[in-house]
Wavefront OBJ file of the C-alpha trace (Angstrom):
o trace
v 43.074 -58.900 122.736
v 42.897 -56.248 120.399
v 45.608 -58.431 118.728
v 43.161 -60.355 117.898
v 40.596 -58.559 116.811
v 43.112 -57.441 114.150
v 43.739 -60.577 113.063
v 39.763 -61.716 112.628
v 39.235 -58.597 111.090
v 41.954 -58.732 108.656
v 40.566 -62.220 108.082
v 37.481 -61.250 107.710
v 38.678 -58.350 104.687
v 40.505 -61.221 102.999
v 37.169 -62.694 102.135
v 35.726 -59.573 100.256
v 38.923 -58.337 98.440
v 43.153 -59.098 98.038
v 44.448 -58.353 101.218
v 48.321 -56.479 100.689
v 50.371 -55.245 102.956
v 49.021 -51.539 104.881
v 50.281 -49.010 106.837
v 48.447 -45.346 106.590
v 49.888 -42.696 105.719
v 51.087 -41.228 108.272
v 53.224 -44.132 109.740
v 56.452 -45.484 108.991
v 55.375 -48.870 110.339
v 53.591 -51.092 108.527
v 50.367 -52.755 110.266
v 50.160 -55.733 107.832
v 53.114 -56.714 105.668
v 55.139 -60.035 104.355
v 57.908 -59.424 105.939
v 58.328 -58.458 109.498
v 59.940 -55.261 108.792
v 58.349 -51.664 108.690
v 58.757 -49.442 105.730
v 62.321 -47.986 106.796
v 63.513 -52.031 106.675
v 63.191 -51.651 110.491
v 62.561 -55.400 112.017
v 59.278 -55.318 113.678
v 60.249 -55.772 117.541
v 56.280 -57.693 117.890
v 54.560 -59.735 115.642
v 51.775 -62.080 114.829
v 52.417 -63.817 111.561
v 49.602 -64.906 109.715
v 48.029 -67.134 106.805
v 46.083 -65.002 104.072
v 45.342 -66.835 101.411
v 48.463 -69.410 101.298
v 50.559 -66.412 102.105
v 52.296 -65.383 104.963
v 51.436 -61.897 106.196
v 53.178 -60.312 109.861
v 50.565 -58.048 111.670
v 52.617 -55.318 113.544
v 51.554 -56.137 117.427
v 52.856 -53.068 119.025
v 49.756 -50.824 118.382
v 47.673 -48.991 121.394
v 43.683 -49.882 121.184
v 42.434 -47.251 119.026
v 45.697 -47.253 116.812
v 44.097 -51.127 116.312
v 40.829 -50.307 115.447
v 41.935 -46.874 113.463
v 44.216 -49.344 111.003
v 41.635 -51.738 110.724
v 38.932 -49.570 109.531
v 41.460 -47.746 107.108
v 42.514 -50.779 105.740
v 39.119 -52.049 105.008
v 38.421 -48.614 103.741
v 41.380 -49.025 101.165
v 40.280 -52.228 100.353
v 37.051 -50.829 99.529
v 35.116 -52.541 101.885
v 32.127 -50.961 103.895
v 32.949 -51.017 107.713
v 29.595 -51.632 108.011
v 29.583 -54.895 107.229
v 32.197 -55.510 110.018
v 30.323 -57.545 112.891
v 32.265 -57.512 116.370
v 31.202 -60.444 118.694
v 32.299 -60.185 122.346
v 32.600 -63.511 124.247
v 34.263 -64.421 127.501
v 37.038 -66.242 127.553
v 37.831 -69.514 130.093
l 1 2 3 4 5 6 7 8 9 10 11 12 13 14 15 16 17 18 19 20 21 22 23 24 25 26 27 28 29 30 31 32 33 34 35 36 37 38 39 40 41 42 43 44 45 46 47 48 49 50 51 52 53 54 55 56 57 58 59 60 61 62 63 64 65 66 67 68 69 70 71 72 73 74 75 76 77 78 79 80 81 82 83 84 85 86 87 88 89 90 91 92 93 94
């Protein structure tokens, strides 16, 4: 899911530099944060908590494909992080 592919990613750009919480911009809601609430203190309605380093980190679910993949490569972006070095594997699933 693209869910998921969040959630490696964000993984993935906890390994190269200190992952805080993101939202761009333009956006009230927060994709990553450590609470589940948007910026406005809004609860978010779908989540995915995570583990980031011993800290728990909600991952706003509610996001159309490209909104995903747009987020992710502006948060790697302002985590200085080339996108290039971002490797997606696709593999069926049982």
């Amino acid at each position: 899911s693209w869910v998921d592919l969040s959630i490696e990613t964000i993984q993935y750009l906890s390994r190269q530099a200190l992952v805080t919480p993101f939202r761009s911009k333009k956006s009230k809601r927060f994709f990553l944060n450590t609470s589940p609430t948007h910026a406005n203190g809004e609860p978010m309605d779908v989540y995915k908590s995570m583990d980031i380093n011993g800290r728990t980190f909600y991952l706003y679910a509610k996001w159309s494909a490209s909104d995903h993949i747009r987020n992710c490569i502006n948060m790697a972006k302002s985590l200085q992080v080339d996108i290039s070095t971002i490797r997606v594997k696709l593999r069926e699933q049982a």
